[in-house]
C-alpha positions in Angstrom: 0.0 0.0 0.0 2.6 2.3 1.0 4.4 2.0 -2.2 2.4 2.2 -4.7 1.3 5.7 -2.9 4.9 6.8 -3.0 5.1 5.3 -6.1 2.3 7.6 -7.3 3.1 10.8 -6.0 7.3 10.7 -7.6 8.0 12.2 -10.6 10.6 11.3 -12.8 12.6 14.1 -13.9 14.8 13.0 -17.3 18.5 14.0 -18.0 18.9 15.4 -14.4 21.3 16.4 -13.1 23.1 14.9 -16.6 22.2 13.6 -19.8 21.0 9.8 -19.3 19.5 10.2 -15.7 16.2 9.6 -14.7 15.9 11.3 -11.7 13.4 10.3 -9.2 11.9 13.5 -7.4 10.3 13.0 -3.9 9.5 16.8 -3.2 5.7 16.3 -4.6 4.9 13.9 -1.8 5.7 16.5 0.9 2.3 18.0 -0.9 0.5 14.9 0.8 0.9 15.3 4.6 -1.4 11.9 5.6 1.0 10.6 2.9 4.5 11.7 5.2 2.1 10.9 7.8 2.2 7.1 6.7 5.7 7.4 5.5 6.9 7.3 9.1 4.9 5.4 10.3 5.8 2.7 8.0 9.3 3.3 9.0 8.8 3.3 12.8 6.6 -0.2 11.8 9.9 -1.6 10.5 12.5 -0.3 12.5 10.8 -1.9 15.6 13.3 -3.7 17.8 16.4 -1.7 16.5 18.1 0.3 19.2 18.4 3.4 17.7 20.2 6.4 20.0 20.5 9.2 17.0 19.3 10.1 13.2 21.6 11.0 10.6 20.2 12.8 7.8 21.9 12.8 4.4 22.0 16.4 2.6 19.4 17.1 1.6 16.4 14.9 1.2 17.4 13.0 4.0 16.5 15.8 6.1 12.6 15.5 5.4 11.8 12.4 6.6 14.6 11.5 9.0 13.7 14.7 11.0 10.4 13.6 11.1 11.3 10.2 11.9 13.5 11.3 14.7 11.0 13.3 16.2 8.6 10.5 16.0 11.0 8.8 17.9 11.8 11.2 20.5 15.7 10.7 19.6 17.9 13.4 18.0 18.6 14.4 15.1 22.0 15.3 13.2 22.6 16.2 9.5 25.6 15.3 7.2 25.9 18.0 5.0 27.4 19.0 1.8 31.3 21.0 2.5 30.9 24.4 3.5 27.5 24.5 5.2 28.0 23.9 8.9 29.4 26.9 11.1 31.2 25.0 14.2 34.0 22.5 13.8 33.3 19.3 11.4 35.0 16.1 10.0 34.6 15.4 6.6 34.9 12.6 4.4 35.5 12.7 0.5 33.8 10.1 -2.2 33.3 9.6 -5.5 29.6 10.1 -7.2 27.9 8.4 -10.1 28.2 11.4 -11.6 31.8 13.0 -10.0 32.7 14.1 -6.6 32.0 15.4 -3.4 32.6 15.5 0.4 30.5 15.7 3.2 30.9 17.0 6.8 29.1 16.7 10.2 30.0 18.8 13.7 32.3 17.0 15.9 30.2 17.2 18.3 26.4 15.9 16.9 26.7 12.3 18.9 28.6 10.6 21.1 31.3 8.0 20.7 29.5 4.5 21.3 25.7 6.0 19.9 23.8 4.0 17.5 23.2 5.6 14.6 20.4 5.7 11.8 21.4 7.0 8.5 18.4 8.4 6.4 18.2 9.5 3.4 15.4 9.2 0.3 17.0 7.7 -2.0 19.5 4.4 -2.2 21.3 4.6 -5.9 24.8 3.5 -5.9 25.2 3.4 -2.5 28.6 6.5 -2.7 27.0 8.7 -0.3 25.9 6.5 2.6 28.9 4.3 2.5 30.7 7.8 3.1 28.4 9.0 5.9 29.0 5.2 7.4 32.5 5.8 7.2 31.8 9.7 8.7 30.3 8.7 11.3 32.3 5.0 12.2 35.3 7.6 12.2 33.4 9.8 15.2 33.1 6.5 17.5 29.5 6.1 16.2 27.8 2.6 15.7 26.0 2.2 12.4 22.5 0.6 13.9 20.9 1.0 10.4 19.7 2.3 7.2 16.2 3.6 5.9 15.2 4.9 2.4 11.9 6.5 0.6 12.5 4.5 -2.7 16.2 2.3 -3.7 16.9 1.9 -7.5 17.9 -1.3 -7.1 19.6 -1.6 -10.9 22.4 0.5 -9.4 23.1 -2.1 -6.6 23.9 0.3 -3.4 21.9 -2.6 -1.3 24.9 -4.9 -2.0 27.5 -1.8 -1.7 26.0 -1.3 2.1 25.2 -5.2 3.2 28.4 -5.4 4.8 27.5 -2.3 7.0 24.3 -3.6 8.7 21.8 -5.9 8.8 18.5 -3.5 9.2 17.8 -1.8 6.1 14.3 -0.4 5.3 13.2 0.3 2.0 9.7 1.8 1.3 9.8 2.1 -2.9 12.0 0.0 -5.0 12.8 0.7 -9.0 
């Protein structure tokens, strides 16, 4: 049920952000708030029985739903963001893209050492940017409790890319 409403409400957007892509744009679901509403609910359904201390948002989908899902939760939230965006002192971590390169930072001090951590973001492609945030926040003393995701393109195989990292991985929309 939940998927073929998130299904639905995506648009694909062609030749973004390059010629060839098919990009899969969640922003008209946040038009549907019993939609979000269900949205994290389906994820709290799934991520039952996962200790989960902190959220990490990816930049900057992830910040939609895993703010909402932290909240949900009553547990905190942190985001990884893009270089250059956060004001107090950050780590960063470099990777390679589908599509080129980036790096991505978090303050030093948005957990603990020893927290478990759930990285959201909305969309699982080739797996680049979580493996980095994984590797992020591993670096910080953070425990990787677990992954969640709006929609995977499974063609790209990130699943396999992140398999090694944990166990609990929620998907709500697979291509």
């Amino acid at each position: 049920m939940i998927t073929k409403q998130i299904k639905s409400a995506i648009r694909d957007i062609p030749d973004f952000p390059k010629p060839g892509i098919i990009f899969k744009d969640i922003t008209p679901i946040l038009k549907y708030p019993v939609l979000c509403t269900n949205i994290i609910g389906a994820f709290v359904e799934q991520l039952k029985g996962t200790q989960i201390d902190i959220i990490a948002g990816i930049e900057s989908r992830g910040f939609l739903f895993g703010l909402m899902l932290a909240t949900k939760l009553g547990i905190p939230f942190v985001p990884i963001r893009k270089a250059g965006k956060l004001p107090f002192t950050i780590k960063q971590k470099a990777y390679k893209l589908e599509y080129g390169t980036a790096i991505i930072e978090c303050h030093t001090d948005a957990f603990e050492p020893g927290q478990r951590v759930l990285i959201h973001d909305d969309l699982l492609a080739t797996g680049g940017t979580v493996t980095a945030a994984s590797e992020l926040i591993a670096e910080m003393g953070g425990i990787i409790a677990g992954f969640s995701f709006v929609v995977e393109l499974g063609f790209l195989k990130g699943r396999e890319r992140i398999a090694p990292i944990s166990d609990t991985l929620v998907i709500l929309a697979q291509y």
